[in-house]
mmCIF file of the N, C-alpha and C atoms, coordinates in Angstrom:
data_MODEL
# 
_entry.id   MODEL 
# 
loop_
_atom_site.group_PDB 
_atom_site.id 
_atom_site.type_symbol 
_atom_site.label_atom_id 
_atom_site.label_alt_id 
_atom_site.label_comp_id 
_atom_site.label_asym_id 
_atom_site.label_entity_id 
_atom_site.label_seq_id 
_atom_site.pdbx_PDB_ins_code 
_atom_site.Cartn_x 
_atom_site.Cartn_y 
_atom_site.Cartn_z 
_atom_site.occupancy 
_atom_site.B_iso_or_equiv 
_atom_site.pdbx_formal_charge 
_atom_site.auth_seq_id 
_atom_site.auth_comp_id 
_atom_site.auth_asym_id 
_atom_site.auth_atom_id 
_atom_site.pdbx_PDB_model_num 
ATOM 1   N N  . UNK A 1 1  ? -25.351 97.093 -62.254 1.00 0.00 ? 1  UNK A N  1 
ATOM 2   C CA . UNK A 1 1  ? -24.923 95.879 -61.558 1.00 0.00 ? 1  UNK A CA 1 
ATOM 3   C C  . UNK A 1 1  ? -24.450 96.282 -60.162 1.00 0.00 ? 1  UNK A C  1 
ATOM 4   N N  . UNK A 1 2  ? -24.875 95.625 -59.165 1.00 0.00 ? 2  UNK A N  1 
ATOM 5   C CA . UNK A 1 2  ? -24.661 96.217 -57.920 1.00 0.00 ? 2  UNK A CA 1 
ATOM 6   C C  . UNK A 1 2  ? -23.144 95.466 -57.494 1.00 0.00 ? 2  UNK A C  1 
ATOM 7   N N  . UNK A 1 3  ? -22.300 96.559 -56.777 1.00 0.00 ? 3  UNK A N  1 
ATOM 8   C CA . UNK A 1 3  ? -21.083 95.629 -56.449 1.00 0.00 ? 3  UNK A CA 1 
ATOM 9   C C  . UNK A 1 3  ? -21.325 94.389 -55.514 1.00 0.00 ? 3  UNK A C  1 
ATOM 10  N N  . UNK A 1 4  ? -19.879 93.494 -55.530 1.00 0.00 ? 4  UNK A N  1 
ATOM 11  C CA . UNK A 1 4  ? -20.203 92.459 -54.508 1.00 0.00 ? 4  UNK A CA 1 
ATOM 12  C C  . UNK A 1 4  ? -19.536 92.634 -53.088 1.00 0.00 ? 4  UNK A C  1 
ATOM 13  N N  . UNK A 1 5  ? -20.067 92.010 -52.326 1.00 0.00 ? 5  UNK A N  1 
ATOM 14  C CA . UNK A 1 5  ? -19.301 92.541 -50.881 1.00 0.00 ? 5  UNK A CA 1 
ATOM 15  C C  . UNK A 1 5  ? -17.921 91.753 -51.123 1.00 0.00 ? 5  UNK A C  1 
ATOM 16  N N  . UNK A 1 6  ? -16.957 92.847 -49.861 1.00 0.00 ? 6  UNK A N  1 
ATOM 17  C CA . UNK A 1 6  ? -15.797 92.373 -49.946 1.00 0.00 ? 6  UNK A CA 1 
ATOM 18  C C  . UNK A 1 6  ? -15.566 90.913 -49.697 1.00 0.00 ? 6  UNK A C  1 
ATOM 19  N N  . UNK A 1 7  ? -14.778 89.976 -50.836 1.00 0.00 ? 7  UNK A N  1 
ATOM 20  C CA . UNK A 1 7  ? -14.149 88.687 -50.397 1.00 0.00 ? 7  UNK A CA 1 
ATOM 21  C C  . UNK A 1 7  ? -15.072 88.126 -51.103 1.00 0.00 ? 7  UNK A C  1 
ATOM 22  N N  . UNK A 1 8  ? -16.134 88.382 -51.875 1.00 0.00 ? 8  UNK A N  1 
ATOM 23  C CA . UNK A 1 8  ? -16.880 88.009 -52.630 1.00 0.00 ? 8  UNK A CA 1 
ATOM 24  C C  . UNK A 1 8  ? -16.150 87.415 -53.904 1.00 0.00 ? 8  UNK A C  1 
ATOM 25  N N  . UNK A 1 9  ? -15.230 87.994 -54.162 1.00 0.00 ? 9  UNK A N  1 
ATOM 26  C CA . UNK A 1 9  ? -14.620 87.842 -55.404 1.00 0.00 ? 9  UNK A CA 1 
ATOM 27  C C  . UNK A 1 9  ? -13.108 86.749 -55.434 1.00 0.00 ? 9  UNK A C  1 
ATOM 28  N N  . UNK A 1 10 ? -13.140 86.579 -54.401 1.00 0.00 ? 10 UNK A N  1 
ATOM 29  C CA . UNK A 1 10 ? -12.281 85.495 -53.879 1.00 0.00 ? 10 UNK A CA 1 
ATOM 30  C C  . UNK A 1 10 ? -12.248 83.830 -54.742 1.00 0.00 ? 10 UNK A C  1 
ATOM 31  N N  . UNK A 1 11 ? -10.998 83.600 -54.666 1.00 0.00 ? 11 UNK A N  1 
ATOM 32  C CA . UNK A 1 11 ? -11.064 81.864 -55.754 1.00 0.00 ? 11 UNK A CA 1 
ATOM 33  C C  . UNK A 1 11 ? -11.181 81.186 -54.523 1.00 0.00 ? 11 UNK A C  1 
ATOM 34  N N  . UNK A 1 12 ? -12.180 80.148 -55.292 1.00 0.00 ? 12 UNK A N  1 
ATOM 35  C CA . UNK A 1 12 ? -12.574 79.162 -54.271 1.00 0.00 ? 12 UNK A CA 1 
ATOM 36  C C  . UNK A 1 12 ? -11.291 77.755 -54.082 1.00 0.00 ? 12 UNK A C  1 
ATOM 37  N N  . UNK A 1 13 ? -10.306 77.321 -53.219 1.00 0.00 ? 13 UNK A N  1 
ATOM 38  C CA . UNK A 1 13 ? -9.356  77.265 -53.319 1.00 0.00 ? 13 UNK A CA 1 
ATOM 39  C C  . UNK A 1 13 ? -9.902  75.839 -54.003 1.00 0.00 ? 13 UNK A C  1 
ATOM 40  N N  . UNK A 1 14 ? -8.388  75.015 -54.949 1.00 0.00 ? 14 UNK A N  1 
ATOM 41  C CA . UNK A 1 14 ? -8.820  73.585 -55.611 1.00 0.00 ? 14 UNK A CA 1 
ATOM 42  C C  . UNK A 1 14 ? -8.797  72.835 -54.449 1.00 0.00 ? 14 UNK A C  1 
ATOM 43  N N  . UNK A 1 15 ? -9.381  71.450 -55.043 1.00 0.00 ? 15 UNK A N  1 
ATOM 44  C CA . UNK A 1 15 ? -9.055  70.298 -54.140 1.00 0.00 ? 15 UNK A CA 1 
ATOM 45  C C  . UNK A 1 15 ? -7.930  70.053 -53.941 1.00 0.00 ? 15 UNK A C  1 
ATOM 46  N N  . UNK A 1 16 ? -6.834  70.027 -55.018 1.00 0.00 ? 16 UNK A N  1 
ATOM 47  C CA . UNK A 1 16 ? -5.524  69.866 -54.488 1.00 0.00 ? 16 UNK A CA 1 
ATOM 48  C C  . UNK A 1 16 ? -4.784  70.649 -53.446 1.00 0.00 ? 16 UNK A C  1 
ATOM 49  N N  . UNK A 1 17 ? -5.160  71.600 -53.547 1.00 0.00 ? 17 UNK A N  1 
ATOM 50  C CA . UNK A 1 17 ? -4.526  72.923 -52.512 1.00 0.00 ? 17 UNK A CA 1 
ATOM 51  C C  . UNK A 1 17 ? -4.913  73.054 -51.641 1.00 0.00 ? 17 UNK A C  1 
ATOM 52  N N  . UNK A 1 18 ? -6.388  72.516 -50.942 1.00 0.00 ? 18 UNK A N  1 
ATOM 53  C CA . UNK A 1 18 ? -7.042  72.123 -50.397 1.00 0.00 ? 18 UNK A CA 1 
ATOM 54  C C  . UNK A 1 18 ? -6.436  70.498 -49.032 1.00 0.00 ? 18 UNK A C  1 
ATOM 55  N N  . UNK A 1 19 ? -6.112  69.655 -49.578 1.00 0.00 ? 19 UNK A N  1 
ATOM 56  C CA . UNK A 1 19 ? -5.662  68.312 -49.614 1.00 0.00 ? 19 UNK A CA 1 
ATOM 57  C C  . UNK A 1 19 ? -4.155  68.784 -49.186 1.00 0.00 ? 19 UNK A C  1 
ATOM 58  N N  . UNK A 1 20 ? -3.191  69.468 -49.543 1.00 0.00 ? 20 UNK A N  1 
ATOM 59  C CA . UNK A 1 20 ? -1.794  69.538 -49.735 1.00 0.00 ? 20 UNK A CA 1 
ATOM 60  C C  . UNK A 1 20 ? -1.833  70.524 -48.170 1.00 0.00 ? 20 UNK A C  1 
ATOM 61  N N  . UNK A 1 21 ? -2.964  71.449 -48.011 1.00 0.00 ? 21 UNK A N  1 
ATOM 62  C CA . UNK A 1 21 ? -2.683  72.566 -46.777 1.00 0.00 ? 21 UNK A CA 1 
ATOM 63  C C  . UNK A 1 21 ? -3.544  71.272 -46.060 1.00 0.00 ? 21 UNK A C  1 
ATOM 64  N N  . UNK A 1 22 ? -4.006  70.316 -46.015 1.00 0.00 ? 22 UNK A N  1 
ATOM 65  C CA . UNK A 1 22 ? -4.492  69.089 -44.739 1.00 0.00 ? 22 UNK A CA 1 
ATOM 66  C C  . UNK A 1 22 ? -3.385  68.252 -44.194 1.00 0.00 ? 22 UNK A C  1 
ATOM 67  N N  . UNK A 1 23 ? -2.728  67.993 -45.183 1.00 0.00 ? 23 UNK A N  1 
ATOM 68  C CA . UNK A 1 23 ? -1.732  67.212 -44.963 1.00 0.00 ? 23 UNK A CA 1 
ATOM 69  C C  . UNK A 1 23 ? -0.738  67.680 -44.342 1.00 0.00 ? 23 UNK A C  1 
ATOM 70  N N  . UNK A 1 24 ? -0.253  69.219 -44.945 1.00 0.00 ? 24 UNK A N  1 
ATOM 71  C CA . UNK A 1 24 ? 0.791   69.927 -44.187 1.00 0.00 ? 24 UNK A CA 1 
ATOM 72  C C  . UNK A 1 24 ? 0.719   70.101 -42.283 1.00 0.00 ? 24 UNK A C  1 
ATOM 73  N N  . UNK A 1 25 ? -1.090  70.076 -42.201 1.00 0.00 ? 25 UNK A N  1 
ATOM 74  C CA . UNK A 1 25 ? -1.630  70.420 -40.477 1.00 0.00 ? 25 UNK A CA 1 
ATOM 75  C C  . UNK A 1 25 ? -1.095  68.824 -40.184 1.00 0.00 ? 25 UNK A C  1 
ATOM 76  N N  . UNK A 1 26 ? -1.668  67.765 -40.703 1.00 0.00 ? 26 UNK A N  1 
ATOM 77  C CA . UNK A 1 26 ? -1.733  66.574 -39.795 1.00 0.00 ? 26 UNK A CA 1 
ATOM 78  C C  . UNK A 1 26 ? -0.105  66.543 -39.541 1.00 0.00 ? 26 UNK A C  1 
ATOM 79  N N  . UNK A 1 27 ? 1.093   66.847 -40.423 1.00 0.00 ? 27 UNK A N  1 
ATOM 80  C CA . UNK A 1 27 ? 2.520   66.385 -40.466 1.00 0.00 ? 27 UNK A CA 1 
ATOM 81  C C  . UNK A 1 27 ? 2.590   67.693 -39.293 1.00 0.00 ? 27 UNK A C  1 
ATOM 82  N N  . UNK A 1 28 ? 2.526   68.322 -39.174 1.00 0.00 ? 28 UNK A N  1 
ATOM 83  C CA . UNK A 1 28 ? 2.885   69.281 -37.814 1.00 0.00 ? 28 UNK A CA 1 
ATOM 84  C C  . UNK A 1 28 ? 2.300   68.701 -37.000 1.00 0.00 ? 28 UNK A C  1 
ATOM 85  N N  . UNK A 1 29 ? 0.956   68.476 -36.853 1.00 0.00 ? 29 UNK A N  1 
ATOM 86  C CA . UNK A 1 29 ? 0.493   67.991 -35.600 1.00 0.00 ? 29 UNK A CA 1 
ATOM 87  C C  . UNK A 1 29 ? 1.068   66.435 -35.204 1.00 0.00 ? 29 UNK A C  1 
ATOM 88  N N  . UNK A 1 30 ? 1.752   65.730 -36.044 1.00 0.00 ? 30 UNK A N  1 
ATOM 89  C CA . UNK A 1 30 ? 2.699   64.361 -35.831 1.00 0.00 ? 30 UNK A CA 1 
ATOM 90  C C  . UNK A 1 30 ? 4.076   65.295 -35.154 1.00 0.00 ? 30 UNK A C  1 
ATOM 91  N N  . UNK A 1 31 ? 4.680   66.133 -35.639 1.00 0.00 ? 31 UNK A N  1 
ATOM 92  C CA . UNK A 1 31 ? 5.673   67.042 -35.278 1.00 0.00 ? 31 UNK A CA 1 
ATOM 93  C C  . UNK A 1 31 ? 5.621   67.467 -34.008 1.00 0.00 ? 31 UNK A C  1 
ATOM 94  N N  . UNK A 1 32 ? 4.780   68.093 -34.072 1.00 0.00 ? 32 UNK A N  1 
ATOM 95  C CA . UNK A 1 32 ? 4.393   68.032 -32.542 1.00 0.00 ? 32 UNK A CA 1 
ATOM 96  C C  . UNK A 1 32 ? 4.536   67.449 -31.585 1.00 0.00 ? 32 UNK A C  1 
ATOM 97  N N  . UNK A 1 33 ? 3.517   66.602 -31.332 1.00 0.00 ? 33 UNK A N  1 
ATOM 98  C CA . UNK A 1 33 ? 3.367   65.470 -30.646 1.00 0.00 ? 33 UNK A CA 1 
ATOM 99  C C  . UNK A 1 33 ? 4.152   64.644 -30.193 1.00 0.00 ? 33 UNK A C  1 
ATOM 100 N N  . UNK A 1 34 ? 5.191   64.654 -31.176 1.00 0.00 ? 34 UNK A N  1 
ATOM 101 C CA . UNK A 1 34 ? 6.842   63.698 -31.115 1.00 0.00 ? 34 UNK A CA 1 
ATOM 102 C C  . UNK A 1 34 ? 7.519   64.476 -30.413 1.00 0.00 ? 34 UNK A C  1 
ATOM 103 N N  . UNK A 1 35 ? 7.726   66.061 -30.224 1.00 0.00 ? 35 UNK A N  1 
ATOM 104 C CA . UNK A 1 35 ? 7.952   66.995 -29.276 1.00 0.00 ? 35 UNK A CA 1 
ATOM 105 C C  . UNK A 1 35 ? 7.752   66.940 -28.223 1.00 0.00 ? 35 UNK A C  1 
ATOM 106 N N  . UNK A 1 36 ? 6.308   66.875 -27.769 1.00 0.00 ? 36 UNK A N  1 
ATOM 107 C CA . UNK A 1 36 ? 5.723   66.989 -26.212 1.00 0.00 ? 36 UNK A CA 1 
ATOM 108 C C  . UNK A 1 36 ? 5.833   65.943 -25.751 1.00 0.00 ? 36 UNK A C  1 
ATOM 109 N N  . UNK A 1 37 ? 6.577   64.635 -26.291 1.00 0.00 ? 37 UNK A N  1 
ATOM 110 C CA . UNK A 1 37 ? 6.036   63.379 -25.767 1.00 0.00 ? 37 UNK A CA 1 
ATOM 111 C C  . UNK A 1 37 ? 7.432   62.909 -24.623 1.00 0.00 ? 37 UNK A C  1 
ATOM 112 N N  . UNK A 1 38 ? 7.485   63.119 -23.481 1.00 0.00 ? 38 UNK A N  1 
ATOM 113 C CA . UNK A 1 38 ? 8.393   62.840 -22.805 1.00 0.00 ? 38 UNK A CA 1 
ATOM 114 C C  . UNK A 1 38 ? 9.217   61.308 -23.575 1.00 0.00 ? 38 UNK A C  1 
ATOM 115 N N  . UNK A 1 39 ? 9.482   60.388 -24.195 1.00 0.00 ? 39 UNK A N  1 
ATOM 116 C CA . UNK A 1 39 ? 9.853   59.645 -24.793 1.00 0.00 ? 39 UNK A CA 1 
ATOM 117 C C  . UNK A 1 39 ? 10.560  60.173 -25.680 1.00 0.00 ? 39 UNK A C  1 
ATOM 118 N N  . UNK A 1 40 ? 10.721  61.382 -26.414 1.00 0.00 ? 40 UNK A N  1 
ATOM 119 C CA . UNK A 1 40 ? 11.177  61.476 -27.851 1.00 0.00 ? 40 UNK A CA 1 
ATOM 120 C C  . UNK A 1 40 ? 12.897  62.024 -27.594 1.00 0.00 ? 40 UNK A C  1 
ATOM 121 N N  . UNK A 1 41 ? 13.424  61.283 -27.777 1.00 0.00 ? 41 UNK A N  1 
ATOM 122 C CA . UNK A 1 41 ? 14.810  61.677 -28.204 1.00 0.00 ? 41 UNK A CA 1 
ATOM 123 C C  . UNK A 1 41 ? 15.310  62.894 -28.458 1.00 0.00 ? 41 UNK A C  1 
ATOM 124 N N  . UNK A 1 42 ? 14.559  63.588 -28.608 1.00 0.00 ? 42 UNK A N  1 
ATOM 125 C CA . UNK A 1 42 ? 15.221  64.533 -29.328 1.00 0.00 ? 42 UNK A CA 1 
ATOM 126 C C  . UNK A 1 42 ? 14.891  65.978 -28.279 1.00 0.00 ? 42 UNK A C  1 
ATOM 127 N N  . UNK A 1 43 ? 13.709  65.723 -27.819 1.00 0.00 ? 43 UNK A N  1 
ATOM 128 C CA . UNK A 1 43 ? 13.554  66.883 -26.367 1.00 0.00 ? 43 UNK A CA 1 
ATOM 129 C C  . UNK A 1 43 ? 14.598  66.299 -25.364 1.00 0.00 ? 43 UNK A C  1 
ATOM 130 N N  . UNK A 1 44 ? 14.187  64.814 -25.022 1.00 0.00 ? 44 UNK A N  1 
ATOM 131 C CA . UNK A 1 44 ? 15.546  64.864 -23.791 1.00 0.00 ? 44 UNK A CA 1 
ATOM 132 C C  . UNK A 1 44 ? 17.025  65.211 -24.288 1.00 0.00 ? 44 UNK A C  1 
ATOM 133 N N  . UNK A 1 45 ? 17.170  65.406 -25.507 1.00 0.00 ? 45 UNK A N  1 
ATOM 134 C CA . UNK A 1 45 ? 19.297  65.923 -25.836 1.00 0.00 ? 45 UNK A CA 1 
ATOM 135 C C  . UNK A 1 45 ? 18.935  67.119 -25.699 1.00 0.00 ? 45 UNK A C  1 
ATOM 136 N N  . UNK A 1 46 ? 17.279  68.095 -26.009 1.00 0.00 ? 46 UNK A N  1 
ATOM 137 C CA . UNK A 1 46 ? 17.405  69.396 -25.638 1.00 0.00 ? 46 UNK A CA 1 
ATOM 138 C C  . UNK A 1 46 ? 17.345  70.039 -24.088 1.00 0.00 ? 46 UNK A C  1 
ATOM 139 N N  . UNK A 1 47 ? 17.146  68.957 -23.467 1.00 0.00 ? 47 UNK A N  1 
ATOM 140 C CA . UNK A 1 47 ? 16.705  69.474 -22.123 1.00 0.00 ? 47 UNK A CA 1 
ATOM 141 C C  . UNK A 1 47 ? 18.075  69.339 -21.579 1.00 0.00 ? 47 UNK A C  1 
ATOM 142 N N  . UNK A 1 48 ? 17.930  70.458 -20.593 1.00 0.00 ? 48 UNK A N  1 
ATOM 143 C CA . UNK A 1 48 ? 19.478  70.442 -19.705 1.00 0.00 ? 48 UNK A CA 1 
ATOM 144 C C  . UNK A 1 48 ? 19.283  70.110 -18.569 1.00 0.00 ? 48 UNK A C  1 
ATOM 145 N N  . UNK A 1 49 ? 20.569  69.136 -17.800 1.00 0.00 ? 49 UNK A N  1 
ATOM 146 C CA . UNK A 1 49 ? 20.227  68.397 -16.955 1.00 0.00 ? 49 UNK A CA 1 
ATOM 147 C C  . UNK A 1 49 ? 20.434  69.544 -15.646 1.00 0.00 ? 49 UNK A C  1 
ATOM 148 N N  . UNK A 1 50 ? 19.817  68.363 -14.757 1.00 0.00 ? 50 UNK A N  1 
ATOM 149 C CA . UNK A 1 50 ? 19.191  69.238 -13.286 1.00 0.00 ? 50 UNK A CA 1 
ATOM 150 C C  . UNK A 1 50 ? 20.461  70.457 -13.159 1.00 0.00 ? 50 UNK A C  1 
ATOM 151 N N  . UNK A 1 51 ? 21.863  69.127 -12.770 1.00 0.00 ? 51 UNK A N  1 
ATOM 152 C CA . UNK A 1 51 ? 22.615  70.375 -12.303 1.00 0.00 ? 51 UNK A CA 1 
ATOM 153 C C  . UNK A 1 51 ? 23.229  71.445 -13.045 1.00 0.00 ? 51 UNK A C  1 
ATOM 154 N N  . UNK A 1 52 ? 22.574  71.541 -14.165 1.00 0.00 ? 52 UNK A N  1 
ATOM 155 C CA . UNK A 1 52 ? 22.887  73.165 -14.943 1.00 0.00 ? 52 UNK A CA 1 
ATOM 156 C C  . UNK A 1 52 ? 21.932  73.621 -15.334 1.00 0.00 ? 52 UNK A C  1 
ATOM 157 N N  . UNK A 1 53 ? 20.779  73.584 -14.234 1.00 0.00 ? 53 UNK A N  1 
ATOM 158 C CA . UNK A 1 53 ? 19.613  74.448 -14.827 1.00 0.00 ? 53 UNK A CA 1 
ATOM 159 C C  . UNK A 1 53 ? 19.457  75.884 -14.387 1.00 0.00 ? 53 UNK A C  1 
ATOM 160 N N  . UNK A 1 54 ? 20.780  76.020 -13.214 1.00 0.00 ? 54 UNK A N  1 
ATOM 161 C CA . UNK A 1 54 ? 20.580  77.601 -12.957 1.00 0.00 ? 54 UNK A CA 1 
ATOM 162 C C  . UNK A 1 54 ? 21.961  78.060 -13.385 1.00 0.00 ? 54 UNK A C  1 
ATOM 163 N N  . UNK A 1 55 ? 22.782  77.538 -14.231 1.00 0.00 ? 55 UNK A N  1 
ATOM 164 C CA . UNK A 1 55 ? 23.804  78.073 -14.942 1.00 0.00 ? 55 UNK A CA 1 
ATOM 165 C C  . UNK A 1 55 ? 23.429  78.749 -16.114 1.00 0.00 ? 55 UNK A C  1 
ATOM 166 N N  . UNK A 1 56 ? 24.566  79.837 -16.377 1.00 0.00 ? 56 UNK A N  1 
ATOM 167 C CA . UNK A 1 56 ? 23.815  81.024 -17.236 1.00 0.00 ? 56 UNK A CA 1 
ATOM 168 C C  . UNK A 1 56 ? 24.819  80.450 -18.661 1.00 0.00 ? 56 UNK A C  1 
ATOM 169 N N  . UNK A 1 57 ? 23.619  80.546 -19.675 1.00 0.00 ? 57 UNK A N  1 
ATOM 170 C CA . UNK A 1 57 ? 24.215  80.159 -20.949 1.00 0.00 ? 57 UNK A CA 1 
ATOM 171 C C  . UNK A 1 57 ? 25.263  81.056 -21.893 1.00 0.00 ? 57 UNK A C  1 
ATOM 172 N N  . UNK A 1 58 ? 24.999  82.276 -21.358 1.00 0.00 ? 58 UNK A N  1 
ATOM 173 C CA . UNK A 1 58 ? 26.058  83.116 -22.169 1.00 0.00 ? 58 UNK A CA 1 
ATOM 174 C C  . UNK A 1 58 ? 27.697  82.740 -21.462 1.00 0.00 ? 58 UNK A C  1 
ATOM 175 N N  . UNK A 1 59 ? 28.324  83.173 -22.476 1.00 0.00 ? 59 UNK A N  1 
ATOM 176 C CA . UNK A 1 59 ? 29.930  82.754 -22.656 1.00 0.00 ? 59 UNK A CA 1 
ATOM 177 C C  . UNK A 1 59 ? 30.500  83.721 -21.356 1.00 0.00 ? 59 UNK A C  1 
ATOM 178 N N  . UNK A 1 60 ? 31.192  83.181 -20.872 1.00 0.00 ? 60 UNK A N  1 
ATOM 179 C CA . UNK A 1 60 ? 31.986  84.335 -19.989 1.00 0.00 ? 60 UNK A CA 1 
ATOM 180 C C  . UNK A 1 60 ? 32.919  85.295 -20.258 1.00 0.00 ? 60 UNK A C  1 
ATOM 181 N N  . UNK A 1 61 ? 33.085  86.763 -19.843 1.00 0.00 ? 61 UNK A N  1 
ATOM 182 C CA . UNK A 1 61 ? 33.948  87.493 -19.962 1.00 0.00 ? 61 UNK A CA 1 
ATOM 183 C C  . UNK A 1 61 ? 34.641  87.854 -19.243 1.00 0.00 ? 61 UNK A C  1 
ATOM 184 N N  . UNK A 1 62 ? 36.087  87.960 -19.623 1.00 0.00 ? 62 UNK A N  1 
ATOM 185 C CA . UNK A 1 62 ? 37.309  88.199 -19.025 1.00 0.00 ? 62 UNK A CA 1 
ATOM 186 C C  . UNK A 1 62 ? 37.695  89.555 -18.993 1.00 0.00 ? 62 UNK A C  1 
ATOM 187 N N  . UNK A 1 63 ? 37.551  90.350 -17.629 1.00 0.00 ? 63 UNK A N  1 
ATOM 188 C CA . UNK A 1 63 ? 37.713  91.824 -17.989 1.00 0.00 ? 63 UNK A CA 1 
ATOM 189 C C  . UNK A 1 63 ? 39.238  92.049 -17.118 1.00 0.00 ? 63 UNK A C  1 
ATOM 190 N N  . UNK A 1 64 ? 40.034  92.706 -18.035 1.00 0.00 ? 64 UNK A N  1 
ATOM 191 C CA . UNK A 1 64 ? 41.272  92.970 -17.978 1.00 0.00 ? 64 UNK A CA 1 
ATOM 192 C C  . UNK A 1 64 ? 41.602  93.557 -16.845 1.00 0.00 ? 64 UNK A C  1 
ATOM 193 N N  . UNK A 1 65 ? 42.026  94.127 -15.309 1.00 0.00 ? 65 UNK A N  1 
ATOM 194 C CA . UNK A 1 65 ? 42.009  95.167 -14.719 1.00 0.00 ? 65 UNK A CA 1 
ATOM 195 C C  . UNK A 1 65 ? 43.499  95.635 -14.585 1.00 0.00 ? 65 UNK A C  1 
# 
């Protein structure tokens, strides 16, 4: 019996598992989209406004002299 090439031997995935990894792409790609969309609530509370866009986010330190 001659072997089979690699990946040959592979399960052909079900319909359900199939269906469940489609659904998971379209709900990211809605995820997404609600992201990039200048409208979405939730990028403008992440965006920082103009006048602290060249302020540095780390905490300040107080060095003793």
């Amino acid at each position: 019996v001659p072997e089979s090439p690699l990946g040959a031997n592979r399960a052909i995935p079900n319909p359900c598992a199939m269906a469940a990894a489609e659904q998971e792409q379209q709900h990211f790609y809605l995820l997404l989209g609600n992201l990039l969309s200048p409208d979405n609530a939730v990028r403008k509370q992440a965006e920082v406004p103009r006048k602290f866009a060249g302020a540095s986010l780390e905490p300040r330190r107080f060095v003793r002299g």
